[in-house]
mmCIF file of the N, C-alpha and C atoms, coordinates in Angstrom:
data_MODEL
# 
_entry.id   MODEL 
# 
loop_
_atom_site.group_PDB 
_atom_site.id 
_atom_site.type_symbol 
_atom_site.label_atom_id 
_atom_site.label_alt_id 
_atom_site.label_comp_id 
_atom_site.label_asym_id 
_atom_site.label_entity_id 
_atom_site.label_seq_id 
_atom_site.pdbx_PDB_ins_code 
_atom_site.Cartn_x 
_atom_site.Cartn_y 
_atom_site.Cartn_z 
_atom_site.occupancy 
_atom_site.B_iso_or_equiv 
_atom_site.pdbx_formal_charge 
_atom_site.auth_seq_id 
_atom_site.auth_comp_id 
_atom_site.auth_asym_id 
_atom_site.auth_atom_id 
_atom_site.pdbx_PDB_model_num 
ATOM 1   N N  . UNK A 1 1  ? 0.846   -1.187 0.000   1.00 0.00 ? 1  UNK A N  1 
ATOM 2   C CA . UNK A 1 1  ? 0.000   0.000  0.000   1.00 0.00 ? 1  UNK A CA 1 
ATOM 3   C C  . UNK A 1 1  ? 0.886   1.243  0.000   1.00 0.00 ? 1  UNK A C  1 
ATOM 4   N N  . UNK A 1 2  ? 0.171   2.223  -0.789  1.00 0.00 ? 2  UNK A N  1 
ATOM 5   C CA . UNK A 1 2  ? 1.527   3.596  -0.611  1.00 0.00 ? 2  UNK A CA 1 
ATOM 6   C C  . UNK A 1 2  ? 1.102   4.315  0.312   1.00 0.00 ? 2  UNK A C  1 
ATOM 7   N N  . UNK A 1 3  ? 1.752   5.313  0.630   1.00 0.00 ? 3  UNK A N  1 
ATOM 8   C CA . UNK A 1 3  ? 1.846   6.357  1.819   1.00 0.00 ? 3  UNK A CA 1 
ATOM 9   C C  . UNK A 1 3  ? 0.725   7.462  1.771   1.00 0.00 ? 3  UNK A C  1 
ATOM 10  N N  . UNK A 1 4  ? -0.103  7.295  2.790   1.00 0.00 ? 4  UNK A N  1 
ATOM 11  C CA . UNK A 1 4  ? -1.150  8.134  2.992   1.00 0.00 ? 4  UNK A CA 1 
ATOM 12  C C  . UNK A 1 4  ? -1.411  9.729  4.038   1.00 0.00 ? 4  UNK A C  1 
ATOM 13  N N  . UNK A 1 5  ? -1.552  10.314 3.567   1.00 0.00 ? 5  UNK A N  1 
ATOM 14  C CA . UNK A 1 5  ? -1.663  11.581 4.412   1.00 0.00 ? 5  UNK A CA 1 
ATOM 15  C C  . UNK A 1 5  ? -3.068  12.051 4.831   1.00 0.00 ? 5  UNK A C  1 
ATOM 16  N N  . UNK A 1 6  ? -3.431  12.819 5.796   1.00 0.00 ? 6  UNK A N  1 
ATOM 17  C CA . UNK A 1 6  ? -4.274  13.783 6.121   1.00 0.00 ? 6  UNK A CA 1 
ATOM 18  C C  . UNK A 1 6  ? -4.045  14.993 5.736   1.00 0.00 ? 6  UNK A C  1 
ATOM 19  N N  . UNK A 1 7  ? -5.423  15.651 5.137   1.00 0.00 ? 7  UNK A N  1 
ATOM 20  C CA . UNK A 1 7  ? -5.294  17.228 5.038   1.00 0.00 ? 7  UNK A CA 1 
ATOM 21  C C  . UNK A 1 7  ? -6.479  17.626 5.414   1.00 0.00 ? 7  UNK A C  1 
ATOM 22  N N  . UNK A 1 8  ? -6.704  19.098 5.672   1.00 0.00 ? 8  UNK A N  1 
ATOM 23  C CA . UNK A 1 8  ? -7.721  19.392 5.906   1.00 0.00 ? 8  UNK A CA 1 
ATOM 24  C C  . UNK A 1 8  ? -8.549  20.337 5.091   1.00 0.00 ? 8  UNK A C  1 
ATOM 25  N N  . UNK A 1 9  ? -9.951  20.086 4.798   1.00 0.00 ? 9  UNK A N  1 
ATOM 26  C CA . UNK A 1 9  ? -10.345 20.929 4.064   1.00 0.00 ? 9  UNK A CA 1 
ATOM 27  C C  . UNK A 1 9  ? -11.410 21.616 4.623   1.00 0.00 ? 9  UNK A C  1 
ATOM 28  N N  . UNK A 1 10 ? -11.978 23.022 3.962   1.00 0.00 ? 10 UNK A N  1 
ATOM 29  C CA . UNK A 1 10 ? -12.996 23.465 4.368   1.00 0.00 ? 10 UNK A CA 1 
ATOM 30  C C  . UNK A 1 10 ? -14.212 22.531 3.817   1.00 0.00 ? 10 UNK A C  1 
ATOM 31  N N  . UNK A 1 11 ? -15.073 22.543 4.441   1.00 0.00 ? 11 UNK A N  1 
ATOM 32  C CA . UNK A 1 11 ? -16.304 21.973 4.472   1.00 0.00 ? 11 UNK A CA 1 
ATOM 33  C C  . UNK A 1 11 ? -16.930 22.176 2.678   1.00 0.00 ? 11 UNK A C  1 
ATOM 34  N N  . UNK A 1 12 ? -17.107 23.660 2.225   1.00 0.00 ? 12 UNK A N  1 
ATOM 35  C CA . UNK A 1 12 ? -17.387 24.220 0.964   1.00 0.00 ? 12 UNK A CA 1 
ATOM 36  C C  . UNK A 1 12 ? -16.366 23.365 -0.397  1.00 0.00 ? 12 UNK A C  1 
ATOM 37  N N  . UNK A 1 13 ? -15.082 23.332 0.358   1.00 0.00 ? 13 UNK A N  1 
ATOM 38  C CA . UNK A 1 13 ? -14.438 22.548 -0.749  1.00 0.00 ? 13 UNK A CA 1 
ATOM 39  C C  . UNK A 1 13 ? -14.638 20.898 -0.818  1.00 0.00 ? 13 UNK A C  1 
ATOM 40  N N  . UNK A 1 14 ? -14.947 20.476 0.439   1.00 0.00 ? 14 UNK A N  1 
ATOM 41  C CA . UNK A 1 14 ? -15.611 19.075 0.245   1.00 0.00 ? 14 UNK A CA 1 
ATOM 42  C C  . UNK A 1 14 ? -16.419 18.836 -0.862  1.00 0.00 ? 14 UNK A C  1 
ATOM 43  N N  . UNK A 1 15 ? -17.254 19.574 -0.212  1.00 0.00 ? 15 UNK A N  1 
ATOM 44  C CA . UNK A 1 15 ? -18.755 19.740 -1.165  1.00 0.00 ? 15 UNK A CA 1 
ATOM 45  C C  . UNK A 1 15 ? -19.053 19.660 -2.534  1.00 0.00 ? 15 UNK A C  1 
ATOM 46  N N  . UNK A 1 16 ? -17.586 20.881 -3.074  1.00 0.00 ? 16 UNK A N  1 
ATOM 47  C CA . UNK A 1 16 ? -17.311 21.202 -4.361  1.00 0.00 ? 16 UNK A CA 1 
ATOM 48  C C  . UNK A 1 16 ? -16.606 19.450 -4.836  1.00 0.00 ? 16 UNK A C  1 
ATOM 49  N N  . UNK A 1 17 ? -15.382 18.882 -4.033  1.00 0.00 ? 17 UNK A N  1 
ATOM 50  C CA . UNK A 1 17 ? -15.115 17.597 -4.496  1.00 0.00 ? 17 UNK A CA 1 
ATOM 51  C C  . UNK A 1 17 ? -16.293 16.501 -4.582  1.00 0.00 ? 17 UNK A C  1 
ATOM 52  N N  . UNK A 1 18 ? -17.216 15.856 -3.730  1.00 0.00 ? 18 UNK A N  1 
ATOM 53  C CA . UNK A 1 18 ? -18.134 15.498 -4.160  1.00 0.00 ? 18 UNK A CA 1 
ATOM 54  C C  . UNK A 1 18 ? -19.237 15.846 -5.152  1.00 0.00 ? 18 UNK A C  1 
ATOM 55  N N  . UNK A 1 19 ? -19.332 16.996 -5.468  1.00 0.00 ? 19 UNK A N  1 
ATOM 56  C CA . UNK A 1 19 ? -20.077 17.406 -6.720  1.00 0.00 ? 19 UNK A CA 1 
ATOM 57  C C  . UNK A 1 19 ? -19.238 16.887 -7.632  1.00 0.00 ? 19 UNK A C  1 
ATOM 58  N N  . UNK A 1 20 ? -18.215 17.251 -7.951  1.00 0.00 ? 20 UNK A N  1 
ATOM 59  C CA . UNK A 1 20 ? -17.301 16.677 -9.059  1.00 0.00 ? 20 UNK A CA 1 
ATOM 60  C C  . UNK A 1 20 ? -16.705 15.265 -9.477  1.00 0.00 ? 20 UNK A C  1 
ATOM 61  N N  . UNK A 1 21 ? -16.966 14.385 -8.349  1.00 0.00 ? 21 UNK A N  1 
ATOM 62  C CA . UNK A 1 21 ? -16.883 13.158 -8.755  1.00 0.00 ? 21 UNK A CA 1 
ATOM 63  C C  . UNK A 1 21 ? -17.837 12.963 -10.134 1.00 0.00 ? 21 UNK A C  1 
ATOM 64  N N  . UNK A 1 22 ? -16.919 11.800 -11.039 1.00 0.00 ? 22 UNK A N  1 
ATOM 65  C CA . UNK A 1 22 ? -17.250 11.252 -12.135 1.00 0.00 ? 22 UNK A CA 1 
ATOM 66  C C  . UNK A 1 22 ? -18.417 9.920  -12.140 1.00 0.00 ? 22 UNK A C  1 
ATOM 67  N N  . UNK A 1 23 ? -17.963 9.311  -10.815 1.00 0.00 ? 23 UNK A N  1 
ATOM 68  C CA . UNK A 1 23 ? -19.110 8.393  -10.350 1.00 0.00 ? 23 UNK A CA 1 
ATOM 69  C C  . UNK A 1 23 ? -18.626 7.913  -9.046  1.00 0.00 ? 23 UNK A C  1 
ATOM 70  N N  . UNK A 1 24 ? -19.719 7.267  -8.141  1.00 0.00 ? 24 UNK A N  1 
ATOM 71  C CA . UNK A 1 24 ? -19.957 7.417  -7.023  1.00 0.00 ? 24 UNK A CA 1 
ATOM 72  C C  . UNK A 1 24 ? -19.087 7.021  -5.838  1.00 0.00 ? 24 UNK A C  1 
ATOM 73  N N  . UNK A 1 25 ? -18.101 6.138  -6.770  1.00 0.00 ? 25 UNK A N  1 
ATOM 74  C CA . UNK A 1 25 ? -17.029 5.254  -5.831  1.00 0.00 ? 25 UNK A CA 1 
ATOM 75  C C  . UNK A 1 25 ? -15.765 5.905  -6.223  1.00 0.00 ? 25 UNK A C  1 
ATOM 76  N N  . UNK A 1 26 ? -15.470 6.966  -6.941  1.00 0.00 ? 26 UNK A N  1 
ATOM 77  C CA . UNK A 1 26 ? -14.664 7.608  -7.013  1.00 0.00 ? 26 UNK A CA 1 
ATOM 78  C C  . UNK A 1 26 ? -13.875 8.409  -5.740  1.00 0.00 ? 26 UNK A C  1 
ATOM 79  N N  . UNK A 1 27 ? -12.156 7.538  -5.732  1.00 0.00 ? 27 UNK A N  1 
ATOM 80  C CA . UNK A 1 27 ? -11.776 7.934  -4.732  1.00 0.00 ? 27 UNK A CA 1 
ATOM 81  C C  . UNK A 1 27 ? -11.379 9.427  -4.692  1.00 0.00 ? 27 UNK A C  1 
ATOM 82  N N  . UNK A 1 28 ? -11.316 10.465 -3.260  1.00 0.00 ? 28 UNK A N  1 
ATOM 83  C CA . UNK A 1 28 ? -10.795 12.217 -3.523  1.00 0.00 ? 28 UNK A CA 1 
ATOM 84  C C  . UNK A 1 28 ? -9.500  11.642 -4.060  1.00 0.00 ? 28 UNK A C  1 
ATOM 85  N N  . UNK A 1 29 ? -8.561  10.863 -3.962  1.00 0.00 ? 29 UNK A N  1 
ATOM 86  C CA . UNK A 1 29 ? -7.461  10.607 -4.698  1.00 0.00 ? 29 UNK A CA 1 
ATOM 87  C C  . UNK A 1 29 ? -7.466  10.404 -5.818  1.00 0.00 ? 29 UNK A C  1 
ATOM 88  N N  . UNK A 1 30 ? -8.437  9.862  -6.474  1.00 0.00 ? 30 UNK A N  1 
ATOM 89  C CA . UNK A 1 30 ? -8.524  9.838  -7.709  1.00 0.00 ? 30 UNK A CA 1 
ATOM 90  C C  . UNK A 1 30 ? -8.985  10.837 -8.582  1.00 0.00 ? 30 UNK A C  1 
ATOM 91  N N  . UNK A 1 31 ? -9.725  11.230 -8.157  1.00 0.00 ? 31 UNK A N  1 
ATOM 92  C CA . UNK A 1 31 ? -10.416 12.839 -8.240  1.00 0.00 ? 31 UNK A CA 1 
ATOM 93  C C  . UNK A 1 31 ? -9.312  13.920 -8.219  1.00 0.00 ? 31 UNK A C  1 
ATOM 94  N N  . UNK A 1 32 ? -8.248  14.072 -7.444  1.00 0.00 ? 32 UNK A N  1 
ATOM 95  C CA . UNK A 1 32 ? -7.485  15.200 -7.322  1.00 0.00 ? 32 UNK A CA 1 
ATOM 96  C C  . UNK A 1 32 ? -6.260  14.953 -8.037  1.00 0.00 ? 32 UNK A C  1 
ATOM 97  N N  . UNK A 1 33 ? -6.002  13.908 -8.341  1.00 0.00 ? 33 UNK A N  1 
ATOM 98  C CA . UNK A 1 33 ? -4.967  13.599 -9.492  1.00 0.00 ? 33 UNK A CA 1 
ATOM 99  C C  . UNK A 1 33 ? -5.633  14.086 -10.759 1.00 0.00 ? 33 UNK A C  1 
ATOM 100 N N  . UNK A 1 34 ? -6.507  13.416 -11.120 1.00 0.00 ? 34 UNK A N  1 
ATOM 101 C CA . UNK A 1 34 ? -7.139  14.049 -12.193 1.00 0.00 ? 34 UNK A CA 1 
ATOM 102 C C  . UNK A 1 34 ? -6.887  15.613 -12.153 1.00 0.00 ? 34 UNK A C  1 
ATOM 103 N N  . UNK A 1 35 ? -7.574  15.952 -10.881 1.00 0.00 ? 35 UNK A N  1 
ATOM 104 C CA . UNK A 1 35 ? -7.163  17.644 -11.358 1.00 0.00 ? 35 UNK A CA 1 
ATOM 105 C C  . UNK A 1 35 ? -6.449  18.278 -11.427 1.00 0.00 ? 35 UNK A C  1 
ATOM 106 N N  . UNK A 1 36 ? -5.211  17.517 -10.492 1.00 0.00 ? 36 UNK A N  1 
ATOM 107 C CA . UNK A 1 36 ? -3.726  18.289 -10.485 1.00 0.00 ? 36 UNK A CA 1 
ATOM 108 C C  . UNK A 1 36 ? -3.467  18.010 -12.064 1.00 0.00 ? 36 UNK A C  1 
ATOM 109 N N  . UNK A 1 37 ? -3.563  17.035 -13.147 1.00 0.00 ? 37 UNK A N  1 
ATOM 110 C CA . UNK A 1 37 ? -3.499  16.457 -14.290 1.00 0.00 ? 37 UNK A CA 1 
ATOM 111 C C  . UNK A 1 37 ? -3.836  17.708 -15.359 1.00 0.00 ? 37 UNK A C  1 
ATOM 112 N N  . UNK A 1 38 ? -4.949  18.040 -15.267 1.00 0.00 ? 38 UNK A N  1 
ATOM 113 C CA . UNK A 1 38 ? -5.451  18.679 -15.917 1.00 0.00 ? 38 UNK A CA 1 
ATOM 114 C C  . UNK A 1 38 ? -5.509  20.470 -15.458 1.00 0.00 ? 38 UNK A C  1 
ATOM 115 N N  . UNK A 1 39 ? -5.081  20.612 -14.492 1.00 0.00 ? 39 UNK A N  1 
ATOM 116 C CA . UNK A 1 39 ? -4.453  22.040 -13.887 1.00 0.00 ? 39 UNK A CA 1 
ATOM 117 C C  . UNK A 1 39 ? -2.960  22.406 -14.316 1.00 0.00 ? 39 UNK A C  1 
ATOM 118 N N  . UNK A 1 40 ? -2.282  20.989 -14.705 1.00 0.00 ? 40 UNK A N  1 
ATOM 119 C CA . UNK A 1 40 ? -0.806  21.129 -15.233 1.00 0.00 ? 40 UNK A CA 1 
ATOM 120 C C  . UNK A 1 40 ? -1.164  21.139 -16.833 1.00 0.00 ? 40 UNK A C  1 
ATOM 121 N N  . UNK A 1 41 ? -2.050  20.616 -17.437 1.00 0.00 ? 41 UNK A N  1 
ATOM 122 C CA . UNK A 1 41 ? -1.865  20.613 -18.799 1.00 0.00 ? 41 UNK A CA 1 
ATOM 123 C C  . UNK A 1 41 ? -2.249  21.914 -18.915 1.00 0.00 ? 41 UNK A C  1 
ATOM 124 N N  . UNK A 1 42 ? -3.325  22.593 -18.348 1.00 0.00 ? 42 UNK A N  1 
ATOM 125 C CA . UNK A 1 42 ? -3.952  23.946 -18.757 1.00 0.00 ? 42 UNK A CA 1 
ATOM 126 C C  . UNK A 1 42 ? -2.749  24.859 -18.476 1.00 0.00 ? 42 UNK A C  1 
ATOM 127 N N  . UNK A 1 43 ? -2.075  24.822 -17.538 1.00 0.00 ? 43 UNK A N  1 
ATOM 128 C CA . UNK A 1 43 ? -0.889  25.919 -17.571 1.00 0.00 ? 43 UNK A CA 1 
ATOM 129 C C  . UNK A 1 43 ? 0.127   26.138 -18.240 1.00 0.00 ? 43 UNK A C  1 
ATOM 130 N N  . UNK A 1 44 ? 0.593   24.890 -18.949 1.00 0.00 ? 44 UNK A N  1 
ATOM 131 C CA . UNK A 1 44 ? 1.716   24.616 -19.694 1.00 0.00 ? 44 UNK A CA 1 
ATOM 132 C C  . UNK A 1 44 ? 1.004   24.966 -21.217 1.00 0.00 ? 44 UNK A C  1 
ATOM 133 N N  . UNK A 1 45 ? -0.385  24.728 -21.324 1.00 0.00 ? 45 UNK A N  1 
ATOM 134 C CA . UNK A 1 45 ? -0.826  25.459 -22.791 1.00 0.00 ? 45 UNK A CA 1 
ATOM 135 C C  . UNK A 1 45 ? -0.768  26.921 -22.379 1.00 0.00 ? 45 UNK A C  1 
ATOM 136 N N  . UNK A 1 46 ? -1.373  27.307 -21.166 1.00 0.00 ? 46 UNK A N  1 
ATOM 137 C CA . UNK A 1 46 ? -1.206  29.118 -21.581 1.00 0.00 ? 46 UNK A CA 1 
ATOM 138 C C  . UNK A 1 46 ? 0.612   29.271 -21.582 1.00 0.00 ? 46 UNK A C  1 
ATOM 139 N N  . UNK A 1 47 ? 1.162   29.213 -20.846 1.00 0.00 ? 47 UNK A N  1 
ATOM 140 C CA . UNK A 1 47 ? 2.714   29.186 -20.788 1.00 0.00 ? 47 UNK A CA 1 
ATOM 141 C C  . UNK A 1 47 ? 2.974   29.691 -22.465 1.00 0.00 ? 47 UNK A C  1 
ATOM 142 N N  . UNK A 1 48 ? 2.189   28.167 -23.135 1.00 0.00 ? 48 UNK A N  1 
ATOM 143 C CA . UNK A 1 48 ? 2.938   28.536 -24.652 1.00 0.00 ? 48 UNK A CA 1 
ATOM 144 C C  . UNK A 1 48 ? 2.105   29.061 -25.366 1.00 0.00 ? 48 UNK A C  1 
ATOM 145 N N  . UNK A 1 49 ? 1.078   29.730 -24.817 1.00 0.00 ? 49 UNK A N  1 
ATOM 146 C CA . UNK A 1 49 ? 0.443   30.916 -25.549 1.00 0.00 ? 49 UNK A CA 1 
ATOM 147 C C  . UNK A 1 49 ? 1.060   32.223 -25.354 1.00 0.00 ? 49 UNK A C  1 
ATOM 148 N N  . UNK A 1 50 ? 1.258   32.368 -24.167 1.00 0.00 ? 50 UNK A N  1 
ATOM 149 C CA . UNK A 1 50 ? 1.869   33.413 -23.946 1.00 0.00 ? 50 UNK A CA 1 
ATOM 150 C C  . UNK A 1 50 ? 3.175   33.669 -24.366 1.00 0.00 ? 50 UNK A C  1 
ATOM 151 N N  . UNK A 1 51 ? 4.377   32.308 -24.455 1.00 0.00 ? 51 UNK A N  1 
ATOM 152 C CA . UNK A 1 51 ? 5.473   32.616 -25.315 1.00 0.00 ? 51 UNK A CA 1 
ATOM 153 C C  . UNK A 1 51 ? 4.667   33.096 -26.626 1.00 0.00 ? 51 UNK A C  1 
ATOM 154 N N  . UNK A 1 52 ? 4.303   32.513 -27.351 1.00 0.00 ? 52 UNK A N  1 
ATOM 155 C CA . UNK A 1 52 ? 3.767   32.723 -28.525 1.00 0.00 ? 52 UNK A CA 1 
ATOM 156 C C  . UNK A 1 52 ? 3.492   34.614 -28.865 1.00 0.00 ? 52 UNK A C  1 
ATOM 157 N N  . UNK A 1 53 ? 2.836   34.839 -27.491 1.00 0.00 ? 53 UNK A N  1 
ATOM 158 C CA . UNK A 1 53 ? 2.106   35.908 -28.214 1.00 0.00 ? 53 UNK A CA 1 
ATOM 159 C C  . UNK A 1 53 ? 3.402   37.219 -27.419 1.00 0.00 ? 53 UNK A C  1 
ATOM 160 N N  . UNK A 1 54 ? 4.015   36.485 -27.154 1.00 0.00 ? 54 UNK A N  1 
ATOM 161 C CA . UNK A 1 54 ? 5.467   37.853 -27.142 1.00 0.00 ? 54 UNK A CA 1 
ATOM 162 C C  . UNK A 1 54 ? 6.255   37.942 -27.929 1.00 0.00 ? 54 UNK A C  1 
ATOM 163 N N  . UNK A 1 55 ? 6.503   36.779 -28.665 1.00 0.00 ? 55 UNK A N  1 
ATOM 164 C CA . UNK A 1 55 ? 7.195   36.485 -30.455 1.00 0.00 ? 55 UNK A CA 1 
ATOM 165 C C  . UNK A 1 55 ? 6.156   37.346 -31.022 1.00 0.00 ? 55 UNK A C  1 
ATOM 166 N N  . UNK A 1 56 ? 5.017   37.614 -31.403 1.00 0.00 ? 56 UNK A N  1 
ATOM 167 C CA . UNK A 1 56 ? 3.872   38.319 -32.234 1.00 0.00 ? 56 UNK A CA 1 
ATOM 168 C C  . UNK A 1 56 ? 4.297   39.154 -32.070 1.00 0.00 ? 56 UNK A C  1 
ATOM 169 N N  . UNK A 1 57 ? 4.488   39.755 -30.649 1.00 0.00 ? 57 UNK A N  1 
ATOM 170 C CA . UNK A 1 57 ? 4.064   41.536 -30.363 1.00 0.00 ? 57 UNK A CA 1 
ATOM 171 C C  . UNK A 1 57 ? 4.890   42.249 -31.580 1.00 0.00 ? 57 UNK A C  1 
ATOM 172 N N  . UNK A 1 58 ? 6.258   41.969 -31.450 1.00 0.00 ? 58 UNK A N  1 
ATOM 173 C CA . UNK A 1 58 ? 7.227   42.847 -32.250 1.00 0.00 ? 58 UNK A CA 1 
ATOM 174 C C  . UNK A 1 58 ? 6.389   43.033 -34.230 1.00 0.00 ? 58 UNK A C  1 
ATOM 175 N N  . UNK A 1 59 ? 6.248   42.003 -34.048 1.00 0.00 ? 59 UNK A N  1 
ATOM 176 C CA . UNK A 1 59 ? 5.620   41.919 -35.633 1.00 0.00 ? 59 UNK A CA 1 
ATOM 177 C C  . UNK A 1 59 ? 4.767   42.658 -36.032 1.00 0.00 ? 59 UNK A C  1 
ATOM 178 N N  . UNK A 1 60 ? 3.676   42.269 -34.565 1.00 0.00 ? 60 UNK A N  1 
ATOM 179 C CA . UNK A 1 60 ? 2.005   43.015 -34.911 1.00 0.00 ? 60 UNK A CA 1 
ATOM 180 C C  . UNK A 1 60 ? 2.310   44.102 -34.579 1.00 0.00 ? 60 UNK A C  1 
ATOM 181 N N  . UNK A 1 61 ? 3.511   44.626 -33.857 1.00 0.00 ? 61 UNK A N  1 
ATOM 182 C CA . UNK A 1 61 ? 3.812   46.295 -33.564 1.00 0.00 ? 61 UNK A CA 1 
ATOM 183 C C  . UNK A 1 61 ? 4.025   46.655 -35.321 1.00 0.00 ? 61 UNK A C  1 
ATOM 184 N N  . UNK A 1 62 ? 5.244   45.776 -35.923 1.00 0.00 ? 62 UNK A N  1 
ATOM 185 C CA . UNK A 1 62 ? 5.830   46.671 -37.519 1.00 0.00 ? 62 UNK A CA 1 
ATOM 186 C C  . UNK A 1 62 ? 4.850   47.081 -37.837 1.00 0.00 ? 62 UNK A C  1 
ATOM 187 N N  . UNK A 1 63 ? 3.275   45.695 -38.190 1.00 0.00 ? 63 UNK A N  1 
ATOM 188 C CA . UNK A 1 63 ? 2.457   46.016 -39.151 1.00 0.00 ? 63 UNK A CA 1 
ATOM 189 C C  . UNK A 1 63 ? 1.878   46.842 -39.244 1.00 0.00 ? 63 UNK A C  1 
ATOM 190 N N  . UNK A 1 64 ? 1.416   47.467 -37.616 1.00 0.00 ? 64 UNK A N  1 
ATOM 191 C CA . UNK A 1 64 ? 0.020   48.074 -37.017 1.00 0.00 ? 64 UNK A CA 1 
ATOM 192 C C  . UNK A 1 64 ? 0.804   49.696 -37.048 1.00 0.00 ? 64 UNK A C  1 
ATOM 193 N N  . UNK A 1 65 ? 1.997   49.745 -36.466 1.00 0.00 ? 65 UNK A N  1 
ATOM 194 C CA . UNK A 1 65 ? 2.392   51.376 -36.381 1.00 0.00 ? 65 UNK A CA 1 
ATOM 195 C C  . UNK A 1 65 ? 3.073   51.448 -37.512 1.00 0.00 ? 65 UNK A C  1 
ATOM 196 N N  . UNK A 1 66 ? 2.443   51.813 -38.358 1.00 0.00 ? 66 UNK A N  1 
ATOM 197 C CA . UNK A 1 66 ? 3.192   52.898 -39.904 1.00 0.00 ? 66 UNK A CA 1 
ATOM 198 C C  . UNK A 1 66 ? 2.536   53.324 -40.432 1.00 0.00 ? 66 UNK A C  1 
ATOM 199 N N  . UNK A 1 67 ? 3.252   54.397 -40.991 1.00 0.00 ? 67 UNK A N  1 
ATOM 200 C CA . UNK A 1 67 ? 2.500   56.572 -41.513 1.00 0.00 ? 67 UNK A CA 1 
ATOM 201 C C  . UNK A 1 67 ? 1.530   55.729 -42.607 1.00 0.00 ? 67 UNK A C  1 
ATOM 202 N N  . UNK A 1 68 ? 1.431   54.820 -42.914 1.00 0.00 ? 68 UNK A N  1 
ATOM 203 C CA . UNK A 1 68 ? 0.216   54.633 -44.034 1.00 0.00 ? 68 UNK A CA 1 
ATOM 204 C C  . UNK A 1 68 ? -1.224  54.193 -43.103 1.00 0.00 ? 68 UNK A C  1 
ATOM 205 N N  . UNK A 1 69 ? -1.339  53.543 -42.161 1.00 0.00 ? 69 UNK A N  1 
ATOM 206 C CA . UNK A 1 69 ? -2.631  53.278 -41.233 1.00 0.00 ? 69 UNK A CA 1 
ATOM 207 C C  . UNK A 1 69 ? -2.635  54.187 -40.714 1.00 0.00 ? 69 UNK A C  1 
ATOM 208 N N  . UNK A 1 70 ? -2.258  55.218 -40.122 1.00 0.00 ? 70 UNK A N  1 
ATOM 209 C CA . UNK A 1 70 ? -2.049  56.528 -39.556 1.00 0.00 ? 70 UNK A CA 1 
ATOM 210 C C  . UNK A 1 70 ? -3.011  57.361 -40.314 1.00 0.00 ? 70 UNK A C  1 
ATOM 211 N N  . UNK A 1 71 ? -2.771  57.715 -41.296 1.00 0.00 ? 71 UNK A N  1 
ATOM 212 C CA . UNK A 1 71 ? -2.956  58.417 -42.688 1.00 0.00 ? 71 UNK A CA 1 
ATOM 213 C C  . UNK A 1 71 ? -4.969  58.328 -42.485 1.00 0.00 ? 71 UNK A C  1 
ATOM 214 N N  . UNK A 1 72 ? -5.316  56.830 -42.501 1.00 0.00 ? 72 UNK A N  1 
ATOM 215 C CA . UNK A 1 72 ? -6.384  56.902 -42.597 1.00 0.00 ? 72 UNK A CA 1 
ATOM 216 C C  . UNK A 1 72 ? -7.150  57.086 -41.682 1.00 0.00 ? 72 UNK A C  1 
ATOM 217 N N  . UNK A 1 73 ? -6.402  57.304 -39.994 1.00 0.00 ? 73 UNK A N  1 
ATOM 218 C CA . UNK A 1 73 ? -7.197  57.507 -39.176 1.00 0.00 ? 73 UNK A CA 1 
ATOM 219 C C  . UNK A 1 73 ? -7.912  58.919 -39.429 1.00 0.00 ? 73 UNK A C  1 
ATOM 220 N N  . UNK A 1 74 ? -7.582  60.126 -40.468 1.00 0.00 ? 74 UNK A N  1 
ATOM 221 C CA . UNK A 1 74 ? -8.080  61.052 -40.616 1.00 0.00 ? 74 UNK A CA 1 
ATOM 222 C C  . UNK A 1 74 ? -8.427  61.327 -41.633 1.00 0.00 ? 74 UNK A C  1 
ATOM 223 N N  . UNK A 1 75 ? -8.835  60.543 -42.497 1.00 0.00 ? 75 UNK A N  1 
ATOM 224 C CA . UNK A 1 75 ? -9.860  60.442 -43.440 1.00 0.00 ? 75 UNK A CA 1 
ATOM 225 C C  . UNK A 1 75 ? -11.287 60.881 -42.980 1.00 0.00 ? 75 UNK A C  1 
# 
């Protein structure tokens, strides 16, 4: 058997873990792996959105600031 801990939770976050079980015999261990699972994939996609969109900036700066789009703001 592996190594087991106690933690404590507020009552509200219980609540929220039993709502979220997938089905009824679902262990909180199984349940919170899952979410640590899927709390690491979601961060590591924004991570590389956000690299992404600091490579852009310089670019979408060339395109967006020059005397020709300028020009037509006073049309």
């Amino acid at each position: 058997m592996t190594e087991a801990t106690t933690i404590q939770l507020d009552k509200k976050v219980l609540k929220k873990l039993k709502d979220a079980k997938e089905y009824p015999r679902q262990t909180y261990n199984e349940l919170l792996d899952k979410v640590v699972s899927v709390f690491v994939a979601v961060k590591k996609k924004n991570s590389y959105d956000e690299f992404l969109h600091k490579i852009q900036q310089a670019k979408m700066k060339e395109l967006w600031d020059n005397k020709e789009d300028e020009a037509w703001d006073n049309v």
